[in-house]
C-alpha positions in Angstrom: 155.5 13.3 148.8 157.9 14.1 152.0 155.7 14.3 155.0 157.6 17.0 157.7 156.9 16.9 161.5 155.0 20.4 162.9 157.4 22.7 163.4 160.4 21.8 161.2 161.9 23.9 158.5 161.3 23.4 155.1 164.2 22.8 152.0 165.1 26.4 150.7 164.0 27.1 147.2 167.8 27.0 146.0 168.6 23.9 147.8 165.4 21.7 146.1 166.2 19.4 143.6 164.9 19.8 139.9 161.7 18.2 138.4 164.4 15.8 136.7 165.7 14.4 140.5 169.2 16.4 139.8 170.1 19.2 142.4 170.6 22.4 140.6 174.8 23.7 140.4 176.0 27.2 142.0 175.1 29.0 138.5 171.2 27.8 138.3 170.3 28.0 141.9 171.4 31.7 141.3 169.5 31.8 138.4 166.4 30.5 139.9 167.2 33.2 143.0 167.6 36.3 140.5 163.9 35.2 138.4 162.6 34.3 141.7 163.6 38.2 143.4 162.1 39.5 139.8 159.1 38.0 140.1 157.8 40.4 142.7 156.3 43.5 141.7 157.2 45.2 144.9 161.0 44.2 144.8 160.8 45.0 141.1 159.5 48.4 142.5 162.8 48.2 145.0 165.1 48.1 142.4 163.5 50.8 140.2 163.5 53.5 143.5 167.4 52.4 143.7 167.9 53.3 140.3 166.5 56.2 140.5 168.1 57.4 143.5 171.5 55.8 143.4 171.0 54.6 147.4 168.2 54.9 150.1 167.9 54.1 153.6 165.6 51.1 154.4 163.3 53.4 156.6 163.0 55.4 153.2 162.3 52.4 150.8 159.4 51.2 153.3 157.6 54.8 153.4 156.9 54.4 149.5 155.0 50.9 150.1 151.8 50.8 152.5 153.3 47.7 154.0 154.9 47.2 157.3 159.3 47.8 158.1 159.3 44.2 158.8 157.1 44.0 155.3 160.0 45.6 153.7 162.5 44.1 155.0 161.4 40.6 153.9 161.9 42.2 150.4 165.2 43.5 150.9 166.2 40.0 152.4 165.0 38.5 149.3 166.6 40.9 146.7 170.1 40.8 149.1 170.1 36.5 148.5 169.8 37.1 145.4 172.9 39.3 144.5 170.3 42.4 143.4 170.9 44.6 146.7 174.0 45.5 148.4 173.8 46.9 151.6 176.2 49.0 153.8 175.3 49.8 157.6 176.5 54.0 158.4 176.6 53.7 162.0 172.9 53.5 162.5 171.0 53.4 159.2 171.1 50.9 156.6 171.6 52.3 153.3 170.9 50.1 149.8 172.2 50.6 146.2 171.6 47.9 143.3 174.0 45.9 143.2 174.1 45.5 138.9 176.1 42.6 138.7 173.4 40.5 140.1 172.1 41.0 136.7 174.5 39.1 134.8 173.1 35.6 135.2 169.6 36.9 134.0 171.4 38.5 131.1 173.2 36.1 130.1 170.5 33.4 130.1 167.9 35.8 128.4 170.7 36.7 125.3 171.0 33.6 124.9 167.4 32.6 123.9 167.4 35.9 121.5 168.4 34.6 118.3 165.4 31.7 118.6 163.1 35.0 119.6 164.2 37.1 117.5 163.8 34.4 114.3 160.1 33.9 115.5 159.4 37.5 115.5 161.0 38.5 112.0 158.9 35.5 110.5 155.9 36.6 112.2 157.0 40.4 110.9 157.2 38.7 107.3 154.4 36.4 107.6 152.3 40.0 108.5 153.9 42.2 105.4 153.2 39.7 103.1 149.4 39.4 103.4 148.9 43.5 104.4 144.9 42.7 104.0 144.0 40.3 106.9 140.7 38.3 106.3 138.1 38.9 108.1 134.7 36.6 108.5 131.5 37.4 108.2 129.4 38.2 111.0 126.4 35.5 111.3 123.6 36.6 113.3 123.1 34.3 116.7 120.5 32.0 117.5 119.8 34.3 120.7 119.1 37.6 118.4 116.6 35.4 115.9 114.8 33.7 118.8 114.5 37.2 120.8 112.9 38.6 117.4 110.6 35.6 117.0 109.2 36.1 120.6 108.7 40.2 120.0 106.8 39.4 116.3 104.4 37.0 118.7 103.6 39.4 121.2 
């Protein structure tokens, strides 16, 4: 275990090596970054508002969450490393679209683990149709409901 001094910085998520010692390429540590920005249900909620809208300002993202600007922006940050969020500054404002090609990575990895799904669940559909009448055991009155009785029938 790494001890660090007070005050210094740790390793960024990306930059961390892998439980196997190996540090991860360009294509996993964006990976890791898109999962990681998904795994939020308020950036999860970002990117559903910017699909529904097309673009917002940030001032109009943060008046849907009860959450501070600086909150928000933390989000936004997060979603922008991660190739989700593009942003483009209009004199003043700040106004974010999805950016949908941050998506690919995620895609791609999750397609690629379908046909071992997709095998499990149409055995599992088969496995179901096959035996249409599922068993179901007999219920076996507890010790706890034959004790209670015994103690009324004493009374």
């Amino acid at each position: 275990m790494a001890i660090r001094k007070r005050g210094s910085k740790s390793t960024s998520r990306s930059a961390r090596s892998s439980p196997s010692g190996a540090t991860p390429d360009a294509a996993t540590a964006q990976l890791d970054a898109v999962f990681h920005a998904l795994a939020d249900h308020t950036r999860r909620r970002v990117i559903a508002l910017l699909r529904e809208a097309g673009e917002l300002k940030v001032g109009d993202i943060a008046h849907v969450f009860v959450m501070s600007l600086n909150g928000v922006s933390k989000h936004l940050k997060v979603l922008e490393a991660a190739g989700l969020v593009r942003r483009e500054v209009r004199g003043r404002e700040h106004w974010l679209s999805v950016a949908w090609a941050g998506l690919q990575p995620a895609h791609g990895w999750l397609s690629s683990h379908e046909p071992f799904w997709r095998g499990r669940l149409d055995a599992l559909a088969q496995h179901f149709e096959s035996d249409p009448k599922p068993k179901r055991r007999k219920s076996n009155p507890t010790k706890s409901k034959k004790t209670k009785t015994k103690k009324r029938d004493s009374q």
